[in-house]
N, C-alpha and C positions, 0 to 999 in steps of 0.2 A: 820738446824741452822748453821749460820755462824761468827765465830768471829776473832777477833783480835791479840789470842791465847789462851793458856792455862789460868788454875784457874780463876781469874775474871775479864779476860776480856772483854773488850765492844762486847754486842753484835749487829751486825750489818746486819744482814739478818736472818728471818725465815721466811720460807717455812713449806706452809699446802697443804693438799693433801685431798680432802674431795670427797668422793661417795657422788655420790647425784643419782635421778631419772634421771638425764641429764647427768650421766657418770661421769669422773672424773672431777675435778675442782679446779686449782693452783693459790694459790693466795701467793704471796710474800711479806712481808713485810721489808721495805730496808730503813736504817738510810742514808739517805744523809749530813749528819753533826752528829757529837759528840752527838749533844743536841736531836736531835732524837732519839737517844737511849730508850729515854723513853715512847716516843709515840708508836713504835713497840711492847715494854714490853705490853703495855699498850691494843694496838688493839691486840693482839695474847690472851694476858687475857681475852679480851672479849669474845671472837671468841670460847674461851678455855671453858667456862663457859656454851655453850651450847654441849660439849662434851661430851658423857661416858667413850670414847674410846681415849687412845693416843694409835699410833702405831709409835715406832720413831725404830731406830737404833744405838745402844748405848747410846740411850738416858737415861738407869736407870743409868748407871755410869757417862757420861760426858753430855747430852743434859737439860735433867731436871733439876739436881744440876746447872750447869752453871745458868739456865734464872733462877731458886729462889733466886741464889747468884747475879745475876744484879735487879730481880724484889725487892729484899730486900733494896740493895742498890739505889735505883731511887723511891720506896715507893709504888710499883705499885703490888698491892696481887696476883698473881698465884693461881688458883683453880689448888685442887687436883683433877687428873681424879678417877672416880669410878674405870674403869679398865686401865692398862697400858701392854702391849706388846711391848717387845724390841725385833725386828726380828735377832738379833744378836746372842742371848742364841739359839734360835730355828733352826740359821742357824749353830750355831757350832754344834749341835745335828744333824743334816743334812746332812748337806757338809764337817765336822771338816774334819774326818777320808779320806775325797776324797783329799782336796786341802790342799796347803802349809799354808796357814791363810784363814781368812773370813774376813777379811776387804769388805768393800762395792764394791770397784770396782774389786777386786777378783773374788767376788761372781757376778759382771757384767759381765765380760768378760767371766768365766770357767761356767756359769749357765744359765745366760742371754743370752752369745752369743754376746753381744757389747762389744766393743771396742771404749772406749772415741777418739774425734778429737778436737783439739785445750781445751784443758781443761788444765784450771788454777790447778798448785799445791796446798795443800793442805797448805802447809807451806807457800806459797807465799801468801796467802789470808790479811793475817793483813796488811804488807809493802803495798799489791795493792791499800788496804782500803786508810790506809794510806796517801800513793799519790792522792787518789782520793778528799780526802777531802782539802789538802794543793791545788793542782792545778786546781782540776774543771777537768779533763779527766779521762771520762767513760768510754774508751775501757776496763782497765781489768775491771769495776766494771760489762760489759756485762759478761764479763767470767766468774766472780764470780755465777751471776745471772742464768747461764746456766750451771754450774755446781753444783749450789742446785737446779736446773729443774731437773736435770741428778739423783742424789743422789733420789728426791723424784719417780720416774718412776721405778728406778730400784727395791726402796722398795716397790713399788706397785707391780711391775712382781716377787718378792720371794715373797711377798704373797702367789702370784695365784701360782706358782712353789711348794709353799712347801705343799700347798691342794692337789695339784694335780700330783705332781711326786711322783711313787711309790719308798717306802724307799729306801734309797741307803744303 
């Protein structure tokens, strides 16, 4: 998920990541105006509702709170998952004690072995929005887009990492 900052801000891009029979399968949802906002709350709920499983990353403290506090605000109901897994908690039990933090791209580059290229800051995400919407130019809202491609891959490879690498 992507927004426009902290507490209740707009949000304006989520990203799902779904196994299917046919392997992985990323489907993005992206406000191209303000007013969209809602329609994204709206299609990720749906989407949400045939779920048991959410797997986010920091999502129990900052990803889920945020989309209830915009779903609340735009009138659009958020299903509760049955189950929820934040790879966050699992990866500081993991990798705490190896690296300096577990932030996402941490755990990209000292876990995964990537190293992001042309990828938008974190912090520059809202202003990019921003612009995008004042002027009509999509170059950073591509960056945006490819760096919640990024975020959702790499939560998919600590998955498989944390199954499959013997405990550190």
């Amino acid at each position: 998920m992507e927004t426009t900052g902290l507490g209740t801000a707009l949000t304006i891009l989520i990203g799902t990541l779904v196994w299917s029979e046919d392997g992985l399968l990323c489907r993005q949802f992206l406000a191209r105006t303000y007013a969209e906002e809602v329609g994204i709350l709206a299609h990720f709920a749906q989407e949400a509702r045939r779920k048991r499983l959410f797997v986010t990353f920091n999502g129990k403290t900052f990803d889920i709170p945020s989309l209830r506090a915009r779903a609340a605000a735009t009138g659009v109901v958020l299903p509760e998952p049955e189950f929820h897994f934040d790879l966050l908690h699992a990866a500081r039990r993991r990798f705490g004690g190896l690296l300096p933090d577990c932030r996402l791209q941490t755990l990209e580059r000292r876990i995964c072995g990537r190293h992001r290229v042309e990828d938008i800051a974190g912090a520059d995400i809202g202003r990019a929005y921003h612009d995008f919407v004042r002027t009509g130019d999509a170059r950073e809202i591509a960056l945006i887009v490819k760096h919640n491609q990024h975020d959702l891959l790499t939560m998919a490879e600590l998955m498989t990492r944390l199954v499959l690498m013997p405990d550190a």
